[in-house]
C-alpha positions in Angstrom: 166.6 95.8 152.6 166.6 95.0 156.0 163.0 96.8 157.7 161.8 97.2 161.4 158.1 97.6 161.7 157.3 99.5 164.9 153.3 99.5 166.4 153.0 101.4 169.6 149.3 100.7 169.4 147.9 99.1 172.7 144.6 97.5 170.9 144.4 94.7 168.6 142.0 92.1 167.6 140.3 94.0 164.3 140.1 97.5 166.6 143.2 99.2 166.2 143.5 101.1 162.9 147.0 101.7 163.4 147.5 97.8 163.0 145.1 97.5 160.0 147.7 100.2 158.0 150.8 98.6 159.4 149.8 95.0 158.3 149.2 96.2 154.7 152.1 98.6 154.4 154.1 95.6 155.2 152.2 93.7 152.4 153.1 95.7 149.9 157.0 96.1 151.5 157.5 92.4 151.8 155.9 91.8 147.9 158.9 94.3 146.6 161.2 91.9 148.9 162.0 94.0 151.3 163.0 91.8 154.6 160.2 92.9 157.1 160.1 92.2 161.2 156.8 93.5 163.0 157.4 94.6 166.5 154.4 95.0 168.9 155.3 97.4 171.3 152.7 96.6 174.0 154.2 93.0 174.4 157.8 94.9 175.3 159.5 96.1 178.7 160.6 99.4 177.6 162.1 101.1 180.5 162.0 105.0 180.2 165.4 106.9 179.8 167.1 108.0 182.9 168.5 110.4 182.0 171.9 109.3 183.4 174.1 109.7 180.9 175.8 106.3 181.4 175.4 105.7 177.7 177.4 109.0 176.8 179.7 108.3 179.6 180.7 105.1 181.7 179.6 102.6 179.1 179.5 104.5 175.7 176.9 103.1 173.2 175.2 100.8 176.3 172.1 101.2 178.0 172.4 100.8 181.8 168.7 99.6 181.8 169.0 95.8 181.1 165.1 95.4 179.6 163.9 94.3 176.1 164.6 97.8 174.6 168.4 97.6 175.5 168.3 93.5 174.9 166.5 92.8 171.8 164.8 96.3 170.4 168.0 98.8 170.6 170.0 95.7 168.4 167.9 95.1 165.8 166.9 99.3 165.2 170.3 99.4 165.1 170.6 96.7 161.9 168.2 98.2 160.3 167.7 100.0 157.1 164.2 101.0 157.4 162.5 101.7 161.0 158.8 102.3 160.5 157.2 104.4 163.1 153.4 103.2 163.3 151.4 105.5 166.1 148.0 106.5 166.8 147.9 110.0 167.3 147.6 111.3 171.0 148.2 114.6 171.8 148.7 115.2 168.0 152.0 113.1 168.2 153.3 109.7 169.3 151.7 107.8 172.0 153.7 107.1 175.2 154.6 103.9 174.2 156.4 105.0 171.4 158.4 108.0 172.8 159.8 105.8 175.3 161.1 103.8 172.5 162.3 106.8 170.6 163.9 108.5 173.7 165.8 105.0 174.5 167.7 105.3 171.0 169.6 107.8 173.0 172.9 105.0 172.5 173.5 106.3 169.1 174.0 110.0 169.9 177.6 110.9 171.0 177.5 113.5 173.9 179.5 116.7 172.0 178.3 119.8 170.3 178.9 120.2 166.6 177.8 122.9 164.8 176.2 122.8 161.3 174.3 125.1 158.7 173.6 127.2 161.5 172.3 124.4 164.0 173.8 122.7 167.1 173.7 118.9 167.3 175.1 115.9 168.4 177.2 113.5 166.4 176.2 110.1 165.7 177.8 106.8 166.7 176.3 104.7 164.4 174.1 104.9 161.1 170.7 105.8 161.6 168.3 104.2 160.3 165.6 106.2 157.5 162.4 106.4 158.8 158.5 106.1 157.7 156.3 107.8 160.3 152.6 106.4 160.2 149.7 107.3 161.9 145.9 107.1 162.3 143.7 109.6 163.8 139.8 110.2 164.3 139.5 113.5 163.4 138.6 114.1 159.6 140.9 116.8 159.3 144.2 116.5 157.4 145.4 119.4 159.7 145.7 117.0 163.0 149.1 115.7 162.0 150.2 118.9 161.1 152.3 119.1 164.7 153.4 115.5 164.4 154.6 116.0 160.8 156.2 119.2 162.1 158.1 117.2 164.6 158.4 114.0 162.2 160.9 116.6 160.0 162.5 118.2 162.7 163.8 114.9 164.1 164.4 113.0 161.0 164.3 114.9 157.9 166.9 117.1 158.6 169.9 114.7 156.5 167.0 113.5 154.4 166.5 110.6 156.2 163.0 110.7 156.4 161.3 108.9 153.5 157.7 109.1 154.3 154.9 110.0 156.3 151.8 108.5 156.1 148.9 109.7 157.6 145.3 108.7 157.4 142.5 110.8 159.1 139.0 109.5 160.1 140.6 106.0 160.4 138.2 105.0 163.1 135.3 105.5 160.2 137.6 103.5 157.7 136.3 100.2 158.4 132.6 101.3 157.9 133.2 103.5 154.7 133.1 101.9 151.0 136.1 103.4 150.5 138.1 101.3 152.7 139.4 98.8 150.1 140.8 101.2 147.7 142.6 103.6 150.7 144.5 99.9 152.3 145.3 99.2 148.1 147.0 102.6 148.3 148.8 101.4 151.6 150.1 99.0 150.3 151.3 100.4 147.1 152.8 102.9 149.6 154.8 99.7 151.0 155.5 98.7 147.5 157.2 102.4 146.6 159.3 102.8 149.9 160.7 99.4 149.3 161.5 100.2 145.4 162.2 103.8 145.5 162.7 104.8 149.2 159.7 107.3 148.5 156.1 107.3 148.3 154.3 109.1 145.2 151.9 111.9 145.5 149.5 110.3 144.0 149.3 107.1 146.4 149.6 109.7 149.4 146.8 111.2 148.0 145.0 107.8 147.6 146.0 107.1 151.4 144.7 110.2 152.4 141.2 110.5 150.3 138.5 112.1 152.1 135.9 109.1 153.1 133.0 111.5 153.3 132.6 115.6 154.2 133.3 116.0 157.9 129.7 116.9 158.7 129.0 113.2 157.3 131.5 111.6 159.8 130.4 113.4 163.0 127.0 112.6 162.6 128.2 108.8 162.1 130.7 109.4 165.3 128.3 110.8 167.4 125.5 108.1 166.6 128.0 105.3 167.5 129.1 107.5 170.6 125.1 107.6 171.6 124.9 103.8 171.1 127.9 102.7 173.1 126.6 105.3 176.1 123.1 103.6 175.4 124.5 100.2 175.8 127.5 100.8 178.6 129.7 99.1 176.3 133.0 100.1 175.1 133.5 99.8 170.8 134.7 96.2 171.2 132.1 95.1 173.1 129.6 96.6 170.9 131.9 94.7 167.8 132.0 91.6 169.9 128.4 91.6 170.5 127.7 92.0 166.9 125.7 94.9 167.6 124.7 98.0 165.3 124.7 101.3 165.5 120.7 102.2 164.7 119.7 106.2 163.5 117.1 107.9 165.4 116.8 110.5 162.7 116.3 111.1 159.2 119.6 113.2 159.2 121.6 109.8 160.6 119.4 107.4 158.3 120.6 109.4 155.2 124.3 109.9 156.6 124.7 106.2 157.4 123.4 105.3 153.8 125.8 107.5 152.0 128.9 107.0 154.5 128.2 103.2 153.7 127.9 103.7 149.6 130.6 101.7 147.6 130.9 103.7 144.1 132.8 100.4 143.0 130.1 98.7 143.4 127.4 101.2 142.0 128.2 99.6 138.3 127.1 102.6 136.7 123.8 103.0 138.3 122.4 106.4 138.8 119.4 108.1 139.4 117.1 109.7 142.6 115.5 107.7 145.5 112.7 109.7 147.6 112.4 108.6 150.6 108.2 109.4 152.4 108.6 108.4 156.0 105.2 108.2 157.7 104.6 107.0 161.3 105.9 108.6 164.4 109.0 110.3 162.5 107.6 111.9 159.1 109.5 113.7 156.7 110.7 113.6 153.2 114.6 113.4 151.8 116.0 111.5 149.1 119.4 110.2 147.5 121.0 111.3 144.7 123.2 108.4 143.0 126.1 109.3 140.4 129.2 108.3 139.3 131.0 110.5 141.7 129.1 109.5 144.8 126.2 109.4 146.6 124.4 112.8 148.1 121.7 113.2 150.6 119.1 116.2 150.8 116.2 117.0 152.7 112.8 117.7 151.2 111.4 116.4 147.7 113.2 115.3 144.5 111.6 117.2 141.1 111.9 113.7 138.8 113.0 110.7 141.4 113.5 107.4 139.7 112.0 105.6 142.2 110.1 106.3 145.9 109.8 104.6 149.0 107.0 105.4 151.3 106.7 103.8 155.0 107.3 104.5 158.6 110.8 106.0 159.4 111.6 103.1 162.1 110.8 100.1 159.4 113.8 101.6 157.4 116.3 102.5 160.3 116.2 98.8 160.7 116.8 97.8 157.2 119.7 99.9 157.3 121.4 98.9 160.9 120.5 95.3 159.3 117.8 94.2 161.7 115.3 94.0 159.0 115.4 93.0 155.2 114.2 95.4 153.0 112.3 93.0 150.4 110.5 91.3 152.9 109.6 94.1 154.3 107.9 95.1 150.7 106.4 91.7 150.8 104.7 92.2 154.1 103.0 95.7 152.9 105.1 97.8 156.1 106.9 99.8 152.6 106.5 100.3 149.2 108.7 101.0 146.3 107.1 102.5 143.2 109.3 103.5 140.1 112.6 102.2 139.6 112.3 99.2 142.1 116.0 97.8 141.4 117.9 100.8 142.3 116.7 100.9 145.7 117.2 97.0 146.2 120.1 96.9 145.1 121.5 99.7 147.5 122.0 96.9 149.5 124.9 95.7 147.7 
């Protein structure tokens, strides 16, 4: 199985998320055998379509742009089995870069009107390849592909050739979520299945597609890193290159980073309440609530906490943007921890 691997996605370098689900798709595509070729878009000369009609007409099947599309891209689509369509979502569709590719496939199409099951279309010159549409977005919501997977059907699915869409919301959280491991295992099991069976399961979509936290959760975090980077006049890789972190100023984005952060995998079990006292310029109380499904926040006081911290608000905003250690901050009296000591400490893990 011959697959070409499409990213229209014009960042790289760890901050495009359309890369990150691309690489492991391929993964899991290339460990069921399947023959894989990556294509960066943004490196490519890709002319947009005239509109001339020369390929219809004069030279039937040929471009009459001469650029990589026509040269290289157009050639090996065209030996394809598989063409995997990986975009971030703008416009709740394709990106530019991406539609000009699409619209240069024009070469295929020849130029009558046949009609079909009640719909007019034109007849192709060649096999097309099946397609897997991918995409990222930042929104939480499943909805926001709705009008690309709308379109997605409409250009591909109608003689079944679309195998798959895959479509993974809130993927700009992704990489600060504990859940990120287990949604790119689901990516790639995703490459594994098209590979095999030319489908994808519901339940690996469904593992793609699992919520990283409530929405409320990831617009707090969104806004805080929005707040930093206008803070800092940098752009998010300059913040990533800088190594720099995104700090709360409020109880509401200390408790949201903690639980946005928190890696059931690693929980091993543990369960049980952590009250959190602030003192200092910021008081307030709120508190944790660890189980096997999750982690919870709250404001106010737990009945029967397992353990409680006490200590100014700003000493633990900087234990958890990691500018200060929380057990030498014990050891240096600015906290406490009473009750169940080890459950906080090891939070960190």
């Amino acid at each position: 199985m011959r697959v070409l691997a499409l990213n229209s996605s014009p960042r790289t370098g760890g901050q495009s998320k359309t890369e990150l689900m691309l690489t492991h798709l391929v993964k899991g595509m290339r460990e069921a055998g399947a023959e894989v070729e990556v294509i960066d878009l943004r490196r490519k000369k890709i002319n947009f379509c005239k509109g001339c009609y020369t390929c219809w007409t004069k030279t039937p099947g040929v471009c009459v742009h001469k650029d990589d599309m026509a040269l290289e891209l157009y050639p090996k689509w065209l030996a394809s089995d598989i063409a995997v369509y990986a975009s971030p979502l703008y416009y709740y569709t394709v990106n530019a870069q991406m539609k000009a590719f699409m619209e240069r496939t024009l070469p295929i199409l020849v130029p009558y009107l046949r009609r079909s099951q009640d719909r007019t279309h034109h007849p192709l010159r060649s096999k097309f390849p099946d397609t897997v549409m991918l995409s990222v977005a930042g929104f939480p919501d499943d909805s926001v592909f709705d009008a690309l997977s709308f379109w997605a059907k409409k250009v591909f699915g109608s003689g079944g050739g679309l195998l798959a869409e895959i479509y993974r919301p809130a993927a700009e959280s992704m990489a600060y979520s504990g859940k990120r491991d287990t949604i790119l295992e689901a990516v790639e099991q995703a490459g594994k299945e098209i590979a095999t069976n030319r489908c994808v399961s519901p339940e690996t979509i469904s593992r793609v597609t699992q919520p990283i936290a409530d929405p409320e959760t990831i617009a707090i975090m969104a806004n805080m890193a929005w707040d930093a980077m206008l803070d800092n006049n940098m752009t998010p890789a300059q913040m990533e290159k800088r190594g720099l972190s995104y700090r709360p100023k409020t109880m509401e984005e200390l408790l949201a980073m903690m639980t946005f952060a928190f890696n059931p995998r690693k929980a091993a079990g543990k369960q049980g309440v952590i009250q959190f006292n602030f003192t200092g310029d910021k008081p307030g109380a709120c508190f944790l609530t660890i189980g096997q499904d999750g982690c919870t926040r709250h404001t106010g006081r737990a009945e029967k906490p397992a353990c409680t911290v006490e200590g100014p608000f700003d000493v633990w905003a900087d234990i958890v943007s990691d500018k200060a250690d929380a057990g030498q901050m014990v050891m240096e009296g600015k906290t406490k921890i009473e009750g169940d000591a080890g459950l906080m400490m090891s939070f960190g893990q």
